[in-house]
VOZA-154821 format. One record per residue (C-alpha): chain; x, y, z. Coordinates in Angstrom, 3 decimals, always signed. Example, Ala and Ser with C-alpha at 12.3 -4.5 7.8 and 13.67 -1.06 7.14 Angstrom:
BEGIN
+-------+----------+----------+----------+
! chain !     east !    north !       up !
+-------+----------+----------+----------+
!     A !  +12.300 !   -4.500 !   +7.800 !
!     A !  +13.670 !   -1.060 !   +7.140 !
+-------+----------+----------+----------+
END
This chain:
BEGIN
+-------+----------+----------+----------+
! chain !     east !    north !       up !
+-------+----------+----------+----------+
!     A ! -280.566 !   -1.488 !  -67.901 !
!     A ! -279.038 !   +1.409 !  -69.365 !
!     A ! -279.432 !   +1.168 !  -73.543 !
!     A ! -276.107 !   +0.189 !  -75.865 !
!     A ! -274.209 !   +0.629 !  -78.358 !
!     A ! -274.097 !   -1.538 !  -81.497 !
!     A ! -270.532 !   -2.326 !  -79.996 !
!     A ! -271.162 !   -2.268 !  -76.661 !
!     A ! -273.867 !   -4.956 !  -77.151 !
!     A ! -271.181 !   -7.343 !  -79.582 !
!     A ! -269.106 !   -6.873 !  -76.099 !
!     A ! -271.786 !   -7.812 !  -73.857 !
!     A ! -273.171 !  -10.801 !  -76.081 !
!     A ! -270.115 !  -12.218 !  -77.987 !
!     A ! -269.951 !  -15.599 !  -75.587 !
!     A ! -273.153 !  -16.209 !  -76.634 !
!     A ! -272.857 !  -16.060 !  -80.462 !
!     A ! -272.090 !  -19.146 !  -82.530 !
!     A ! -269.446 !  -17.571 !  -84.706 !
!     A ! -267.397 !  -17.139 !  -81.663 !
!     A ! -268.282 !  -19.964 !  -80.151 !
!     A ! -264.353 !  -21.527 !  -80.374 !
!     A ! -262.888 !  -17.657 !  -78.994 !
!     A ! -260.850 !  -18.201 !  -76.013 !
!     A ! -261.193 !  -13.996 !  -75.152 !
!     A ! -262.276 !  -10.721 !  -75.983 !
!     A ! -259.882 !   -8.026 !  -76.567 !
!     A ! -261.855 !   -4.049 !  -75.954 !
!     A ! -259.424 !   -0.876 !  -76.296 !
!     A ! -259.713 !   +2.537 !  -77.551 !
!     A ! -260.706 !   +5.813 !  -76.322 !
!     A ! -261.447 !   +7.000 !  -72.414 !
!     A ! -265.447 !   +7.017 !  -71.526 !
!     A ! -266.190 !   +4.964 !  -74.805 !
!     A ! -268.383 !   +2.974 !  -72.608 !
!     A ! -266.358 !   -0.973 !  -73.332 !
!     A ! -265.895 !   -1.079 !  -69.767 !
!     A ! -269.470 !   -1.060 !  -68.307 !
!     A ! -270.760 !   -3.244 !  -71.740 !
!     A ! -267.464 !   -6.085 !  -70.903 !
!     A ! -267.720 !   -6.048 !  -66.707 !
!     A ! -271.509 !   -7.159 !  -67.691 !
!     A ! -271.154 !   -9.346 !  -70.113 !
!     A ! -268.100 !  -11.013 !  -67.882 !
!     A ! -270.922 !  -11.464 !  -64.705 !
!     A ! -273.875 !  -12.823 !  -67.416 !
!     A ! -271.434 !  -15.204 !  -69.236 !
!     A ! -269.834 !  -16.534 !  -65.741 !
!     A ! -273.236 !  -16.646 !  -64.180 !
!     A ! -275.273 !  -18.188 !  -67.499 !
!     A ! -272.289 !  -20.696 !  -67.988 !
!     A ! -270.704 !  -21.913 !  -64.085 !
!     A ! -271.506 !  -22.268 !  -60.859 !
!     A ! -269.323 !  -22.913 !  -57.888 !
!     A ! -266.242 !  -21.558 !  -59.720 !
!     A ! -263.944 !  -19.431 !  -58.740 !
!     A ! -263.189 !  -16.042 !  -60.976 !
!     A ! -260.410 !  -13.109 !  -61.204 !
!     A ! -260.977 !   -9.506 !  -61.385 !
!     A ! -257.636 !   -7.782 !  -61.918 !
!     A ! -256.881 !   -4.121 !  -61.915 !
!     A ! -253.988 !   -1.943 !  -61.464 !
!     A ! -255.032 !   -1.877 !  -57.786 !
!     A ! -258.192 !   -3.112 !  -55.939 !
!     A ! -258.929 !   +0.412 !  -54.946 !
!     A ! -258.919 !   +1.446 !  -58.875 !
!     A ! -260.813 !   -2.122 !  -59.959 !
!     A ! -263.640 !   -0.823 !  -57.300 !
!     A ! -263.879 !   +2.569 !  -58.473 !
!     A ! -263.630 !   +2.084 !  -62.439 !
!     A ! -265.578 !   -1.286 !  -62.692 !
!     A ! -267.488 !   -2.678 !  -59.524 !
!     A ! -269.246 !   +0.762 !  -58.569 !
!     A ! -270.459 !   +1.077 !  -62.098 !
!     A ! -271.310 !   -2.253 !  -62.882 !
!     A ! -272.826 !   -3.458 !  -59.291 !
!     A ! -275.386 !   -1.297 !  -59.131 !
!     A ! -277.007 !   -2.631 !  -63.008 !
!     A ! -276.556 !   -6.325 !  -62.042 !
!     A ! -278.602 !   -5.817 !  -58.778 !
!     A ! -281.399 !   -4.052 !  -61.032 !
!     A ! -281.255 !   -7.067 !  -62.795 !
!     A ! -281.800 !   -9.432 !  -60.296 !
!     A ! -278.041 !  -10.502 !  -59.514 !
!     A ! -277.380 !  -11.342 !  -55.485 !
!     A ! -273.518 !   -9.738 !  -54.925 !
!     A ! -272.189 !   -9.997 !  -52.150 !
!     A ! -268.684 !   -7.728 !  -51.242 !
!     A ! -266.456 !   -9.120 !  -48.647 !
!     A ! -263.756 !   -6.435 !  -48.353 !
!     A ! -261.495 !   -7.632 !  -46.094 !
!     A ! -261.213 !  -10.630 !  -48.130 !
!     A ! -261.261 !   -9.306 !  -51.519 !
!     A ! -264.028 !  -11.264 !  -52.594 !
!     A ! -267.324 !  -10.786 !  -54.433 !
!     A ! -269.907 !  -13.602 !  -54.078 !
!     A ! -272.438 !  -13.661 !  -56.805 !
!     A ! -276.106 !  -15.601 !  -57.100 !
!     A ! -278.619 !  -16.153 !  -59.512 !
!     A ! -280.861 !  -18.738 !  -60.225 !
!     A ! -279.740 !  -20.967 !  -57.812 !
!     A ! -275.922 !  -20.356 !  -59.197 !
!     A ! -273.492 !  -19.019 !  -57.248 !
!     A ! -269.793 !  -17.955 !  -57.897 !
!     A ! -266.567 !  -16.405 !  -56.219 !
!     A ! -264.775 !  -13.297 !  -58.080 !
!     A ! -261.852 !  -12.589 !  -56.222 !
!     A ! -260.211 !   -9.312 !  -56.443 !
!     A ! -256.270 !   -8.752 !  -57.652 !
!     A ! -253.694 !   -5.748 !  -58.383 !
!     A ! -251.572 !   -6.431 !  -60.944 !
!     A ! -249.232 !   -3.187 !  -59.346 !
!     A ! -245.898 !   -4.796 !  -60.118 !
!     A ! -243.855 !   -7.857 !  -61.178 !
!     A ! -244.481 !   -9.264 !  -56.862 !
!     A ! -248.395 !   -9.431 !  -57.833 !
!     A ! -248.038 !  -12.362 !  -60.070 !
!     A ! -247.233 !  -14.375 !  -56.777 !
!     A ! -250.630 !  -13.225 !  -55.106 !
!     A ! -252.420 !  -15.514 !  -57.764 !
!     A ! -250.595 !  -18.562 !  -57.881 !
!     A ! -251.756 !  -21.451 !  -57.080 !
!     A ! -255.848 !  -20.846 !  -58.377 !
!     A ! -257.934 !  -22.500 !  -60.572 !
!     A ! -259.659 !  -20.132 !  -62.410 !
!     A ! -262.978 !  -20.454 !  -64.852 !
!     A ! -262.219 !  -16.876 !  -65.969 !
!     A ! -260.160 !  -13.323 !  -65.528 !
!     A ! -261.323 !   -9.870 !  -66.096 !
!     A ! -258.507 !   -7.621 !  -66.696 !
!     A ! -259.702 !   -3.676 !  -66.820 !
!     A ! -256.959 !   -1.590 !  -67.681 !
!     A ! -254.551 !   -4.813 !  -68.609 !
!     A ! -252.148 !   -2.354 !  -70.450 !
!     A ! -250.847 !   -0.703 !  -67.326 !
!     A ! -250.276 !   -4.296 !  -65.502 !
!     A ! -247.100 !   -6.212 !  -65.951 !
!     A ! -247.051 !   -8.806 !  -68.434 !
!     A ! -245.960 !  -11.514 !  -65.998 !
!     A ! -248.915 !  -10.851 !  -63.774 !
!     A ! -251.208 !  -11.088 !  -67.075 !
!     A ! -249.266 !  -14.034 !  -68.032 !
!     A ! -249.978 !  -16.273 !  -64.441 !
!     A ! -253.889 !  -15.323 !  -64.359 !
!     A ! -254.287 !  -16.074 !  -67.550 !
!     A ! -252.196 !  -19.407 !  -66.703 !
!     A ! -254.567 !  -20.285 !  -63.870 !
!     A ! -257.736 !  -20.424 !  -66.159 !
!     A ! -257.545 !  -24.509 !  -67.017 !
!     A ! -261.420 !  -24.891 !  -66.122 !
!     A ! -262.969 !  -26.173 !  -69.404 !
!     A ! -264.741 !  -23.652 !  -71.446 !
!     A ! -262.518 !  -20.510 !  -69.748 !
!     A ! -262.420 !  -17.168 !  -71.143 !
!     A ! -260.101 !  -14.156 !  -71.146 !
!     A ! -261.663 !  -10.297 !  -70.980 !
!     A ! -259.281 !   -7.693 !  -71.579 !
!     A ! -260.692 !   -3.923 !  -71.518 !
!     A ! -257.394 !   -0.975 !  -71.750 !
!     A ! -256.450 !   +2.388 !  -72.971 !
!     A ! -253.831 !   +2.368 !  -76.059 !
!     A ! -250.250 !   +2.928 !  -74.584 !
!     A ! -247.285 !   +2.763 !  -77.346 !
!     A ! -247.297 !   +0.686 !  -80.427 !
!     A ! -244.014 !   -1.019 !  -78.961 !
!     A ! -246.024 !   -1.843 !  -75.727 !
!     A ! -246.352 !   -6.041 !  -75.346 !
!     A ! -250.159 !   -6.001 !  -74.809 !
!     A ! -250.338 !   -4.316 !  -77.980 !
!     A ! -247.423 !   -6.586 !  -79.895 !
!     A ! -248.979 !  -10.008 !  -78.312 !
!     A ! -252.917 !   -9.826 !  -78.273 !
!     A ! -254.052 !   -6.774 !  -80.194 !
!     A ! -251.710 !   -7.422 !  -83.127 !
!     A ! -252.213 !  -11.729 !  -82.593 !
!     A ! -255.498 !  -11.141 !  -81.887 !
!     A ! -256.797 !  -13.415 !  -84.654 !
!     A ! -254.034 !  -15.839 !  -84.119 !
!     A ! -255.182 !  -16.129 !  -80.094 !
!     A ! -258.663 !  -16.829 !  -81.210 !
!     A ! -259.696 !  -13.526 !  -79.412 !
!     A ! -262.359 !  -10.859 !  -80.578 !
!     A ! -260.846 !   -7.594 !  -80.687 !
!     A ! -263.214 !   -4.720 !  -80.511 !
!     A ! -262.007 !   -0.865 !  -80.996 !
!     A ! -264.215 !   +1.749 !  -79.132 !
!     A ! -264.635 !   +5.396 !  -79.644 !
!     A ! -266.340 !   +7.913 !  -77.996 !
!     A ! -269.302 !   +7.659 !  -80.324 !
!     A ! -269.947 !   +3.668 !  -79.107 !
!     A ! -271.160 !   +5.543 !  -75.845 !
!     A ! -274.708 !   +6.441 !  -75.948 !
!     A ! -274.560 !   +8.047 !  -72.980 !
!     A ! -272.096 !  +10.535 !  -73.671 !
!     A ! -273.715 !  +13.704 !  -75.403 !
!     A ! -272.397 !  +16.080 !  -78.321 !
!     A ! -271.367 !  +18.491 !  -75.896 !
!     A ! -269.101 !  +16.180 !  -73.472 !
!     A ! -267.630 !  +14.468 !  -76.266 !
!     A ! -266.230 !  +18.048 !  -77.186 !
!     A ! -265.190 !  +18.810 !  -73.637 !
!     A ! -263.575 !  +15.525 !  -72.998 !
!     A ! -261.551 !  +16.349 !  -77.052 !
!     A ! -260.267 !  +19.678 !  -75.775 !
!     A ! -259.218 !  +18.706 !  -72.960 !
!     A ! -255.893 !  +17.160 !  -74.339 !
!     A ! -253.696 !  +17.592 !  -76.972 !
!     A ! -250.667 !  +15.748 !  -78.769 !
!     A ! -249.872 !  +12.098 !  -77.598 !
!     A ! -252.839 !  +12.293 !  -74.607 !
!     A ! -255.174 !  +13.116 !  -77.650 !
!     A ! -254.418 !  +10.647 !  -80.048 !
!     A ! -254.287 !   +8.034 !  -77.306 !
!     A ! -257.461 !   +9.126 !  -74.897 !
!     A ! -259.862 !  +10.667 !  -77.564 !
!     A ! -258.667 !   +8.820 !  -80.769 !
!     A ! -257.487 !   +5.384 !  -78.880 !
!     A ! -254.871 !   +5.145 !  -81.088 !
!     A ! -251.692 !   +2.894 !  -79.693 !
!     A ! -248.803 !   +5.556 !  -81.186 !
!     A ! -246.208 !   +6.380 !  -79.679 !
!     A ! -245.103 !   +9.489 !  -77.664 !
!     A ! -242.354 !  +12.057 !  -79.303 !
!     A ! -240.805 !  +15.246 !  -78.452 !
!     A ! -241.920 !  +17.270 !  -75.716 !
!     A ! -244.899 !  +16.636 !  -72.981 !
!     A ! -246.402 !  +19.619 !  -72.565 !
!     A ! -245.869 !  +20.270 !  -76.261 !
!     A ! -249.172 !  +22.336 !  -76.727 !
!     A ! -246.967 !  +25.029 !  -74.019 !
!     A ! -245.693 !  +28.011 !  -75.207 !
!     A ! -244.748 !  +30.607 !  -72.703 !
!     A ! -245.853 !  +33.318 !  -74.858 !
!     A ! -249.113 !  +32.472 !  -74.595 !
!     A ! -249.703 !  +30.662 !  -71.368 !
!     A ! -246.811 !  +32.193 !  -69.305 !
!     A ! -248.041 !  +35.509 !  -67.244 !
!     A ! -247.326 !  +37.865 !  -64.296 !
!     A ! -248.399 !  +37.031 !  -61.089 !
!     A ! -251.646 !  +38.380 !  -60.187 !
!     A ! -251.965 !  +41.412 !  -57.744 !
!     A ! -252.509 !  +40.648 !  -53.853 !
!     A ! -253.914 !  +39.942 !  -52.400 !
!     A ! -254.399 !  +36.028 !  -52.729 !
!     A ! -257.084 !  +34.253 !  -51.459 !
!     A ! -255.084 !  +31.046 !  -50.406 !
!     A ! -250.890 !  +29.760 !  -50.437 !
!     A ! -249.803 !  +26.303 !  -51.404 !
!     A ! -246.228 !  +25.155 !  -51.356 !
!     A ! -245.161 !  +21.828 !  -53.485 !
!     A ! -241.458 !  +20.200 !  -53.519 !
!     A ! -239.384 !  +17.485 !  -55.049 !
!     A ! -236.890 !  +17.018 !  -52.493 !
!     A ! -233.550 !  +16.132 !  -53.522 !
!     A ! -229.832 !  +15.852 !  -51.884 !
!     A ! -227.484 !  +14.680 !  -55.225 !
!     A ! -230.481 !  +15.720 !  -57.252 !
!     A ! -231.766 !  +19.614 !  -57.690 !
!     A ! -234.394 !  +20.220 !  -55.075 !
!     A ! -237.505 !  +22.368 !  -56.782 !
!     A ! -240.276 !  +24.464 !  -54.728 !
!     A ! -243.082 !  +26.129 !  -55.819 !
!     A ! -245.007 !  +29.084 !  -54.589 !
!     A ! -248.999 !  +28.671 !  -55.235 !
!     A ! -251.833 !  +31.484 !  -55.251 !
!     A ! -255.351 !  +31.053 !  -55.633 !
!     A ! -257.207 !  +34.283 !  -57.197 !
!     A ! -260.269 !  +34.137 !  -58.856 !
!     A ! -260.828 !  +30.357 !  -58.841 !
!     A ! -256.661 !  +30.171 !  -60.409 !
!     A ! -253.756 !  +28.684 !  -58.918 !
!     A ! -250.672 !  +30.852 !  -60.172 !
!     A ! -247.393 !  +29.449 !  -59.265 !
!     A ! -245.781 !  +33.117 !  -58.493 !
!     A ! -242.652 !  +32.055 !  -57.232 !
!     A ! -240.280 !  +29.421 !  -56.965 !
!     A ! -237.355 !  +28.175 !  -55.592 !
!     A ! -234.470 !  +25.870 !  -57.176 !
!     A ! -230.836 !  +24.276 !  -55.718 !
!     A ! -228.881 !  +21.710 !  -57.789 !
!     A ! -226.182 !  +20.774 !  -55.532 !
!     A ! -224.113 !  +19.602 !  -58.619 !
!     A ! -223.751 !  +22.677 !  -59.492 !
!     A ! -223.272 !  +24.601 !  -56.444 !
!     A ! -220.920 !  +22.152 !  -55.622 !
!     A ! -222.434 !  +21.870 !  -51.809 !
!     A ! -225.809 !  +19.466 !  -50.997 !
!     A ! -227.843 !  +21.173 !  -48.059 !
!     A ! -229.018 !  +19.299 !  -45.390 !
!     A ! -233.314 !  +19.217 !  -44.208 !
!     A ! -233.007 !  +22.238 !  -42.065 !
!     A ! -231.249 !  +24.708 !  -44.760 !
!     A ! -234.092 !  +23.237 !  -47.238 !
!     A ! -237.157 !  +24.204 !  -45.139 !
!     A ! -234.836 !  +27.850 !  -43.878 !
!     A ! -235.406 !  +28.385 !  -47.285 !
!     A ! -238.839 !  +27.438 !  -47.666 !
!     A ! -239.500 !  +29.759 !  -45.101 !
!     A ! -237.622 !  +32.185 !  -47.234 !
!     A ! -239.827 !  +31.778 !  -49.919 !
!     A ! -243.286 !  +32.106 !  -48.147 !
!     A ! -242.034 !  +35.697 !  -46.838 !
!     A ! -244.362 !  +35.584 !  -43.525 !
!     A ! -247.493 !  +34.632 !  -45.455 !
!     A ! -249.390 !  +31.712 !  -44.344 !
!     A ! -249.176 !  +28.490 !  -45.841 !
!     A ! -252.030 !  +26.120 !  -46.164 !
!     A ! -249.714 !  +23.045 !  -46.517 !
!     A ! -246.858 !  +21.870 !  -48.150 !
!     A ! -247.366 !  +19.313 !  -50.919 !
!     A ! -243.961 !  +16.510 !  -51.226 !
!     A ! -242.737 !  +14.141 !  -52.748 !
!     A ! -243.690 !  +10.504 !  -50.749 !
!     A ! -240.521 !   +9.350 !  -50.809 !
!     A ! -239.143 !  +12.132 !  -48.722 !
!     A ! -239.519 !  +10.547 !  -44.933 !
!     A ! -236.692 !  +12.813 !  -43.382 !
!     A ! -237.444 !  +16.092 !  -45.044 !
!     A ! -241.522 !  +15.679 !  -44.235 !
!     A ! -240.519 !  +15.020 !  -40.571 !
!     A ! -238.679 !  +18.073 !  -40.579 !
!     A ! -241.006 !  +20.144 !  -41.780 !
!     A ! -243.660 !  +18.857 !  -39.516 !
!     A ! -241.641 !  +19.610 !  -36.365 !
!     A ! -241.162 !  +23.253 !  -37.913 !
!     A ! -244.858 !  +23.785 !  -37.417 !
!     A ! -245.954 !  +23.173 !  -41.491 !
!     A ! -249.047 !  +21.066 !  -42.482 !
!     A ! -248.148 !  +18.563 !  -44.976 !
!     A ! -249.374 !  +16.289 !  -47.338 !
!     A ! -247.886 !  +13.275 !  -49.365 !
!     A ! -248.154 !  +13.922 !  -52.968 !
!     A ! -249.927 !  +11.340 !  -55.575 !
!     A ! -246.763 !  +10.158 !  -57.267 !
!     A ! -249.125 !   +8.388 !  -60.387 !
!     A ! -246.592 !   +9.813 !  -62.988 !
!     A ! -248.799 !   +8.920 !  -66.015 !
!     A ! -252.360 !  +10.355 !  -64.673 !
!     A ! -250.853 !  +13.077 !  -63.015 !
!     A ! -249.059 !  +14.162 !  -66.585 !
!     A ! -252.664 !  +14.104 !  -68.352 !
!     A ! -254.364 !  +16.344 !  -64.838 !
!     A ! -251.109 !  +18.529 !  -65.224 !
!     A ! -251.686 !  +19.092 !  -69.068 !
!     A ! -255.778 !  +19.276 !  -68.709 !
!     A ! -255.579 !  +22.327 !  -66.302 !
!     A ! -252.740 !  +23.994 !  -67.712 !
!     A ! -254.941 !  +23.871 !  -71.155 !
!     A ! -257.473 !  +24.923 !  -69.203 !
!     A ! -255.696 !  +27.842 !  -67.180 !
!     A ! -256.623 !  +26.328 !  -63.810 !
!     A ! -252.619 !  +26.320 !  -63.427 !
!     A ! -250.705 !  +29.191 !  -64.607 !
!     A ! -247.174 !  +29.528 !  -64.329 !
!     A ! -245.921 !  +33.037 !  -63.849 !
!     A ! -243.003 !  +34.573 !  -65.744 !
!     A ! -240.468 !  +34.865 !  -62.337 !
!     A ! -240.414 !  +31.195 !  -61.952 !
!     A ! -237.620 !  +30.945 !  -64.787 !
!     A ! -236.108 !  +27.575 !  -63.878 !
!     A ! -239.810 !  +25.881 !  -64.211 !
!     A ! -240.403 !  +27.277 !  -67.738 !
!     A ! -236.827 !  +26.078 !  -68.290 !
!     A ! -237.478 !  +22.919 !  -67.434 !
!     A ! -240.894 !  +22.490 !  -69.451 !
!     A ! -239.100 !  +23.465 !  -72.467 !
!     A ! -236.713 !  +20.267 !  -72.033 !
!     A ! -239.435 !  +18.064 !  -70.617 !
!     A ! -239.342 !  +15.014 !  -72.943 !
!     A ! -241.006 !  +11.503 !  -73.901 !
!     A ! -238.629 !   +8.321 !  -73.947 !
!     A ! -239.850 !   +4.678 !  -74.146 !
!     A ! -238.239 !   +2.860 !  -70.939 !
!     A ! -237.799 !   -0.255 !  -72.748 !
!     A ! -240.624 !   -2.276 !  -72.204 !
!     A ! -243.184 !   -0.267 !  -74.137 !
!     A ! -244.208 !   +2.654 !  -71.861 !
!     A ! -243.384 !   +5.926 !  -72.722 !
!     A ! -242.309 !   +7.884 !  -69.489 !
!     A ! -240.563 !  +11.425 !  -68.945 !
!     A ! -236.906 !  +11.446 !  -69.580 !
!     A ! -235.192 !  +11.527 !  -66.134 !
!     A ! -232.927 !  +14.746 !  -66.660 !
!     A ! -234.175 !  +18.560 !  -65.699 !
!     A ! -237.639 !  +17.283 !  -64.459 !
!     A ! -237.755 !  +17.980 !  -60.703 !
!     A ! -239.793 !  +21.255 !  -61.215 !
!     A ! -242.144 !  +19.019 !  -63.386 !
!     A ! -242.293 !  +16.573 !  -60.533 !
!     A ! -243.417 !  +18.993 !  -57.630 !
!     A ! -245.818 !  +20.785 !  -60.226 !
!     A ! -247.615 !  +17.253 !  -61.070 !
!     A ! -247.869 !  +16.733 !  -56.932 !
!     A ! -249.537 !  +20.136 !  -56.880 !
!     A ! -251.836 !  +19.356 !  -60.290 !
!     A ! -252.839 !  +16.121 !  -58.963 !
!     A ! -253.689 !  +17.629 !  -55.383 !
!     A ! -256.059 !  +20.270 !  -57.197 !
!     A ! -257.716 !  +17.381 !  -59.421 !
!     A ! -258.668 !  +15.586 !  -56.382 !
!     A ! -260.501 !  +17.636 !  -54.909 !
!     A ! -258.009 !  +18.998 !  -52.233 !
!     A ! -258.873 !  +22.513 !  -53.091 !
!     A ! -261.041 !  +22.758 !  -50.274 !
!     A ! -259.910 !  +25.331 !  -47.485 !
!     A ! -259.012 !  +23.651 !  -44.413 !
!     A ! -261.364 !  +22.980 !  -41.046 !
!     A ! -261.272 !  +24.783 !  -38.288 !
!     A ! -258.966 !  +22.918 !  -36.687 !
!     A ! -256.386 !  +22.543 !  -39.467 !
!     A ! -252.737 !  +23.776 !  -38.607 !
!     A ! -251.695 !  +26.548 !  -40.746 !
!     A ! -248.610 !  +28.256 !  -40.438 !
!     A ! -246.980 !  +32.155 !  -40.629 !
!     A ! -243.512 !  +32.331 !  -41.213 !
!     A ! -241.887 !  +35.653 !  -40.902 !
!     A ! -238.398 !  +36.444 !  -42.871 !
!     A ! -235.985 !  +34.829 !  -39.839 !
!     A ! -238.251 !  +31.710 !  -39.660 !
!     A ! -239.109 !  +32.687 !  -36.142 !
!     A ! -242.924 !  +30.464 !  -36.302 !
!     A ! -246.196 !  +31.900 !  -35.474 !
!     A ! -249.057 !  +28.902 !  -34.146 !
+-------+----------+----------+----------+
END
């Protein structure tokens, strides 16, 4: 097994201590990569293996896809090493787990939304594993943590910090003591496996609230604006010489609302957004219908060929149009909160550069704002932040990968200036 941290190891062991023989759970927060979800997800399978068998377990996530990816591929792979039998049965959500002649069922949950407290009624749990229990809602939390009545049951929570009006924070970090429940703070130094030199790339890749909160692991809460490290001064430029290498479009699609486009060019291993287009119908005093939207998309590509358009999900009529008008396109990743940190990370970086024509875009990132929606999460104000919108689609379609050029067989378009297409 890989070696630990002091902490990591007080994570991994705790059940097994005497002093905390009479905890009912284990609270781990603090900073990304600080290594308290590898040490918790195997101390969860050792204390459910070394203390039940034939019980059933929960492992809860913001979605099963995300629970796979952030605990079960890291942690698997050790307990097999270690001579844990697990057997995944996807289409049922289940993981089986033997050892020693135990065996026990882990079921798999999203906590998405206030519906996915119904998906868990009803169990009898020995035990829940919550990884990332900050972004679930608290009624969800609330009914898992209900169905644990098997004698000797334990909670695990593992999460980022979110704001310090957030109710994870205000009811089991804060009453940690009070729940009988071992909170343990991480940092980026609890991870022996991180070295010097990624520990300073992962602290310079944010700034302001993402800093404090994903480098520091500090629960504080988010003021003034998002991008506030953005000063067009420094970051803003002209758009490179052609030619470009490659042409993206991304949109947030509105009728009452403005509707925002953005012009992408890859040179030299940068995406430059060297154009833009922007129509509040409030203010025009006229809302344009699907067609006039993507006549003026073809407006702004000027003949040039478009890889594909990036737009918002939600936009089922306007994506049908522009499919039928010959253009390639692809629903954007609508995670508001990770796409503001991929957005931030490669403007820092100058992966994304926003080019001194598109006006209405620099407008808008001047404006862009923090407010707390009510219940603890801090999430963009809702005014002037459709430009913001289609530029997160595009960040987030650059962060995962997507910035590979199309096969072969891939349908590109040419527009020329009276939309007449070329196949």
């Amino acid at each position: 097994m890989i070696p630990l941290s002091l902490r990591q190891r007080k994570a991994f062991v705790w059940w097994a201590r005497r002093e905390y023989e009479d905890y009912a759970a284990i609270i781990c927060d603090g900073a990304i990569r600080s290594g308290k979800t590898l040490a918790m997800g195997m101390g969860f399978f050792f204390w459910a293996m070394a203390c039940f068998s034939d019980r059933q377990f929960a492992l809860c996530g913001r979605s099963v896809g995300a629970l796979r990816r952030n605990l079960l591929e890291t942690v698997l792979p050790q307990l097999r090493r270690l001579g844990f039998a697990c057997e995944e049965k996807r289409s049922e959500k289940l993981l089986i787990v033997r050892r020693r002649g135990r065996e026990n069922r882990f079921y798999l949950f999203g906590g998405a939304n206030e519906a996915s407290a119904a998906l868990i009624q009803g169990m009898t749990l020995a035990g829940v594993l919550f990884d990332e229990a900050a972004l679930m809602p608290r009624s969800f939390v609330e009914q898992a943590s209900a169905r644990c009545s098997v004698e000797g049951s334990r909670l695990w929570f593992s999460c980022n910090p979110e704001g310090p009006n957030h109710w994870f924070y205000r009811e089991w970090v804060c009453r940690a003591e009070e729940k009988r429940a071992l909170y343990l703070h991480f940092t980026m130094a609890d991870n022996p496996s991180l070295s010097a030199k990624v520990r300073a790339r992962y602290e310079s890749m944010y700034s302001g609230i993402f800093y404090r909160r994903f480098v520091l692991g500090e629960w504080t809460a988010a003021e003034g604006r998002i991008y506030d490290f953005y000063a067009p001064g420094e970051y803003a430029q002209e758009a490179p010489a052609e030619p470009w290498e490659r042409l993206r479009v991304s949109v947030d699609y509105g009728t009452v609302n403005p509707t925002s486009m953005g012009l992408w060019a890859l040179k030299d291993g940068v995406w430059y957004r060297v154009d833009e287009y922007y129509y509040d119908s409030r203010t025009e005093g006229r809302q344009k219908t699907d067609e006039e939207y993507v006549d003026a998309l073809e407006e702004l590509t000027r003949g040039r060929r478009i890889e594909r358009v990036i737009v918002d999900p939600s936009a089922a009529s306007f994506i049908e149009t522009l499919r039928r008008r010959g253009f390639r396109v692809m629903r954007a990743n609508n995670a508001v909160a990770d796409g503001l940190r991929v957005t931030a990370d490669l403007l820092k970086k100058r992966r994304l550069v926003i080019c001194r024509s598109c006006k209405d875009c620099l407008r808008e990132m001047e404006s862009y704002e923090w407010v707390n929606d009510g219940s603890g999460h801090d999430v963009p104000r809702k005014e002037n932040d459709h430009a913001m919108d289609e530029m997160r689609y595009f960040a987030m379609s650059v962060a995962a990968g997507r910035g590979a050029m199309p096969t072969a067989c891939a349908v590109t378009r040419t527009t020329n200036w009276r939309g007449a297409a070329e196949r």
